[in-house]
C-alpha positions as CSV (number, residue, x, y, z in Angstrom):
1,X,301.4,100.9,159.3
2,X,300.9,102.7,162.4
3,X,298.4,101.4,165.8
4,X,295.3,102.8,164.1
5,X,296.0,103.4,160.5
6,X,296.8,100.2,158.1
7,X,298.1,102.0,155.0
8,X,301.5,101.9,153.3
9,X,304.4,104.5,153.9
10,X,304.1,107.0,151.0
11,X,300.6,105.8,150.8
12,X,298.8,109.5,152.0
13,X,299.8,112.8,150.4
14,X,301.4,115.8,151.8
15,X,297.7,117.6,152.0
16,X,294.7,115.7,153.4
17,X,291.1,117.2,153.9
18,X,289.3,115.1,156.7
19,X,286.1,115.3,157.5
20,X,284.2,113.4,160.5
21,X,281.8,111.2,158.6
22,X,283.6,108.0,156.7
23,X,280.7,108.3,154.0
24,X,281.6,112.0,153.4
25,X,285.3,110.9,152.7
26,X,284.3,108.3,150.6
27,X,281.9,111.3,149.2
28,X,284.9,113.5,148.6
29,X,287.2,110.8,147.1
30,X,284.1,109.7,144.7
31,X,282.9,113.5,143.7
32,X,286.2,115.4,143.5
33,X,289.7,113.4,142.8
34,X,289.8,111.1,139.8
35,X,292.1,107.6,139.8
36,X,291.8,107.2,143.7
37,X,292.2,104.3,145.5
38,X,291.5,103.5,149.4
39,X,294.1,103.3,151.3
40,X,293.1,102.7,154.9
41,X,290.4,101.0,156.5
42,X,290.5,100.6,160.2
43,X,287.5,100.7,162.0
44,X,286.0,102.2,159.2
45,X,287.7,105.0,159.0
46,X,288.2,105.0,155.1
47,X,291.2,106.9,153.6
48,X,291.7,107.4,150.2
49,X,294.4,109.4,147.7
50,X,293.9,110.5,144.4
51,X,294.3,113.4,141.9
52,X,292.7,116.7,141.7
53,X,291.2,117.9,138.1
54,X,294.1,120.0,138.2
55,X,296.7,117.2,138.8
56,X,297.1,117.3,142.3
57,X,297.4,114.2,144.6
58,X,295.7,114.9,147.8
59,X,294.2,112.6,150.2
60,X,291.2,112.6,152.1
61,X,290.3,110.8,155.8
62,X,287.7,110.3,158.0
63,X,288.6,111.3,161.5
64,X,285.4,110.1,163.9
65,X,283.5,112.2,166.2
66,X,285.4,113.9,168.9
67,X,289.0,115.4,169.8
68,X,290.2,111.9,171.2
69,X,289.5,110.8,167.7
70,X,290.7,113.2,165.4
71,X,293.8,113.6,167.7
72,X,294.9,109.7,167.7
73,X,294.3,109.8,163.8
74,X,295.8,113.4,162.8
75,X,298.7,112.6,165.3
76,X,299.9,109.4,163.4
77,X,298.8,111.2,159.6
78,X,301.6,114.1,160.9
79,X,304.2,111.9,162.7
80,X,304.1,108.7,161.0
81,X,303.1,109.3,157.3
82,X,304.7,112.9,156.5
83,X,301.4,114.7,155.8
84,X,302.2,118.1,156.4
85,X,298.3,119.9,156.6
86,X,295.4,118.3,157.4
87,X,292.1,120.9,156.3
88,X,288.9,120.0,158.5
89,X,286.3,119.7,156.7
90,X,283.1,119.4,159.2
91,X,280.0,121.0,160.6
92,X,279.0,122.7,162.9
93,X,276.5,124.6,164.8
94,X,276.0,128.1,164.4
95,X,275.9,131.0,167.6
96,X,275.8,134.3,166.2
97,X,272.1,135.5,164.6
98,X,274.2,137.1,161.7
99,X,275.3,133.0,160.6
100,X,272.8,131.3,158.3
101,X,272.1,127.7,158.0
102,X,274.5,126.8,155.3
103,X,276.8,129.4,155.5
104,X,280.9,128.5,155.9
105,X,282.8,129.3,158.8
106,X,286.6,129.0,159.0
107,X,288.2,128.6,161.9
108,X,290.8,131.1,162.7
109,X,290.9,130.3,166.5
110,X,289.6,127.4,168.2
111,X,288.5,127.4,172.1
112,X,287.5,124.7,174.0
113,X,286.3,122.9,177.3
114,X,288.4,119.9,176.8
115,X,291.6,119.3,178.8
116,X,293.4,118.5,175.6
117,X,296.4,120.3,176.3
118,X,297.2,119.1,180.4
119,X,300.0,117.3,179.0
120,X,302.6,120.2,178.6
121,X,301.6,121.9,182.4
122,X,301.2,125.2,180.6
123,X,301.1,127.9,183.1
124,X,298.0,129.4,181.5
125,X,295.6,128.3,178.6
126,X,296.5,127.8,175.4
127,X,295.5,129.7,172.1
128,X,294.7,127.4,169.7
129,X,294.7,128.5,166.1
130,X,295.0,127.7,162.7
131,X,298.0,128.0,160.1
132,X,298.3,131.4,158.8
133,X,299.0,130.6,155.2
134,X,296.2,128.3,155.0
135,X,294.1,130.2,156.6
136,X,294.6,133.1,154.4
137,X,294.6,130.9,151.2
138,X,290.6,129.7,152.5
139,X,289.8,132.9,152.6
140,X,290.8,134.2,149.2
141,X,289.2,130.9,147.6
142,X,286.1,131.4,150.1
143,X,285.5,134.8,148.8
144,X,285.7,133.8,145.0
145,X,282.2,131.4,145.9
146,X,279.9,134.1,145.7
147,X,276.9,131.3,146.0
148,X,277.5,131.2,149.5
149,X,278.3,133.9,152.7
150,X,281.5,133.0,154.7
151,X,282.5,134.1,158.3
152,X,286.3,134.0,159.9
153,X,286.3,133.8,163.4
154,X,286.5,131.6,166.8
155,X,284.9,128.1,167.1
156,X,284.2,126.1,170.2
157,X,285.4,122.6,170.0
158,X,283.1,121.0,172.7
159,X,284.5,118.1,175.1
160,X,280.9,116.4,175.0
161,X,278.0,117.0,172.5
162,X,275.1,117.3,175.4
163,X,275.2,119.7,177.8
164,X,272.9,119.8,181.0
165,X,272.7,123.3,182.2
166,X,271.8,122.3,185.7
167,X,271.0,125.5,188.4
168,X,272.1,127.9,185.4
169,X,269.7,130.8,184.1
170,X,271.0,130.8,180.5
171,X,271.7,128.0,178.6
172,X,275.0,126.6,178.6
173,X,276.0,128.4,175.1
174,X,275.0,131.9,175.6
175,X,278.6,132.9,177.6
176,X,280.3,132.1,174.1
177,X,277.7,133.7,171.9
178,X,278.8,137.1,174.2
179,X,282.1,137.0,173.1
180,X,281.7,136.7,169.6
181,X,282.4,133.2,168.8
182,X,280.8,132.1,165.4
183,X,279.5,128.3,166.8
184,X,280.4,124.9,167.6
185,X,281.8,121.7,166.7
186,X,283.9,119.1,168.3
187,X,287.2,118.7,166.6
188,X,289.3,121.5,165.8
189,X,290.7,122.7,169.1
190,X,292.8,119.0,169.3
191,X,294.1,119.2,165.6
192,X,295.1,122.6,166.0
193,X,297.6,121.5,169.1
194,X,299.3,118.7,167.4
195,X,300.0,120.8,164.4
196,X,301.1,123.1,166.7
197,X,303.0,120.4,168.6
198,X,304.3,119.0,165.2
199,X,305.1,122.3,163.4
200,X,302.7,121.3,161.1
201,X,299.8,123.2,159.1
202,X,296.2,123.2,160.2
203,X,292.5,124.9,159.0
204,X,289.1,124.1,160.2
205,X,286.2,125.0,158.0
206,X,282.8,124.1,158.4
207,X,279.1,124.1,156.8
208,X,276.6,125.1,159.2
209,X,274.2,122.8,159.4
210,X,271.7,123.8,162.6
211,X,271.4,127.1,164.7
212,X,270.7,127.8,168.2
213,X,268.9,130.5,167.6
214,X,267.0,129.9,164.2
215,X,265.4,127.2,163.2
216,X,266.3,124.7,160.4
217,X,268.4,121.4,160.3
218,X,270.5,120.5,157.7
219,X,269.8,116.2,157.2
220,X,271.8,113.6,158.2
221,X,271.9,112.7,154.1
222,X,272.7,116.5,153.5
223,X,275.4,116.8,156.3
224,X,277.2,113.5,155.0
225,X,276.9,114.5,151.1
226,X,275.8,118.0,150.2
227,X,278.5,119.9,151.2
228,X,279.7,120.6,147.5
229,X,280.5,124.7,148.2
230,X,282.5,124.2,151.2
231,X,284.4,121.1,150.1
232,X,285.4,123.0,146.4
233,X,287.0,125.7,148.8
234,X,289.0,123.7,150.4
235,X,290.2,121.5,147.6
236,X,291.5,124.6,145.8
237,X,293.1,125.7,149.1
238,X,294.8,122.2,149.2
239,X,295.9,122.6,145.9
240,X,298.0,124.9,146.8
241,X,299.9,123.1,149.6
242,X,300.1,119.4,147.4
């Protein structure tokens, strides 16, 4: 066991897909692996591993809401439990006019307004991005869906979900529109560094599930269990890395 994960060595598999939500893991595990079993519990955030239609033991994790979260949990899945690439699989909010509600995004880059990286007293700002090879394995799987339109780009993993604007003449998300990146979430800028840290493997893909410039709002019941397109992706990608 490790501080904030009770399961067994040998307990998670070499691939894990982790969404935020602890009822979308338990989604995943219910939906898409057969003979699963939980295997971690902590403060609710349920883990389980099981098999693939295909044979493949993966696992999948909840990670909470934020980069302190997701970097205490994917930390200890890397260092203490051997899992070797964790695929994100989240939402997210959507900048660009040319993203649709719904629509995937993959995370090829990750920027941020979090301090995350202070620790190593770069001199300069880290890049985050993802793994190459699973990056280019989402996107081959992502363009077999043709039910759905996916984008490959930057995301902005935000330090705090509200932002105040203050004296400002555009609001606070406009800058990052103007440079091209795709939208926002909250997560993938910290998992990105401690693979990078780790020399491990990394992806972030997301449903979009509201706009900033459209309306629409994907449910709280949607967001937790009706992301079937994004999540076939990136089992299929994970196959390929069990």
């Amino acid at each position: 066991m490790s501080v904030h994960i009770n399961a067994k060595k040998g307990d998670f598999a070499k691939v894990l897909l982790m969404p935020g939500d602890p009822v979308r893991a338990t989604w995943i595990a219910h939906t898409f692996l057969k003979d699963y079993k939980e295997v971690c519990d902590v403060r609710g955030m349920l883990g389980y591993t099981g098999f693939t239609k295909n044979g493949k033991r993966i696992s999948v994790m909840a990670s909470g809401m934020g980069q302190p979260s997701i970097g205490i949990y994917s930390y200890e899945l890397y260092s203490q439990y051997n899992v070797e690439t964790i695929i994100r699989v989240g939402t997210c909010g959507a900048f660009q006019k040319f993203v649709n509600t719904k629509d995937i995004i993959i995370a090829q880059t990750a920027s941020t307004d979090f301090n995350w990286m202070t620790d190593f007293t770069l001199d300069g700002t880290y890049s985050a991005g993802a793994d190459f090879e699973v990056l280019k394995a989402a996107v081959e799987e992502a363009k077999k869906c043709k039910s759905v339109k996916t984008h490959v780009g930057n995301i902005f993993s935000e330090g705090r979900f509200y932002h105040f604007s203050g004296n400002s003449k555009e609001p606070w998300w406009k800058g990052w529109e103007k440079i091209g990146t795709l939208g926002c979430e909250m997560e993938s800028y910290a998992l990105y560094c401690n693979a990078a840290v780790l020399r491990k493997r990394a992806l972030g893909m997301f449903t979009v599930s509201d706009h900033f410039q459209k309306p629409g709002i994907l449910s709280s019941d949607e967001r937790a269990k009706g992301l079937k397109n994004m999540i076939e992706i990136a089992i299929r990608v994970a196959e390929k890395f069990a």
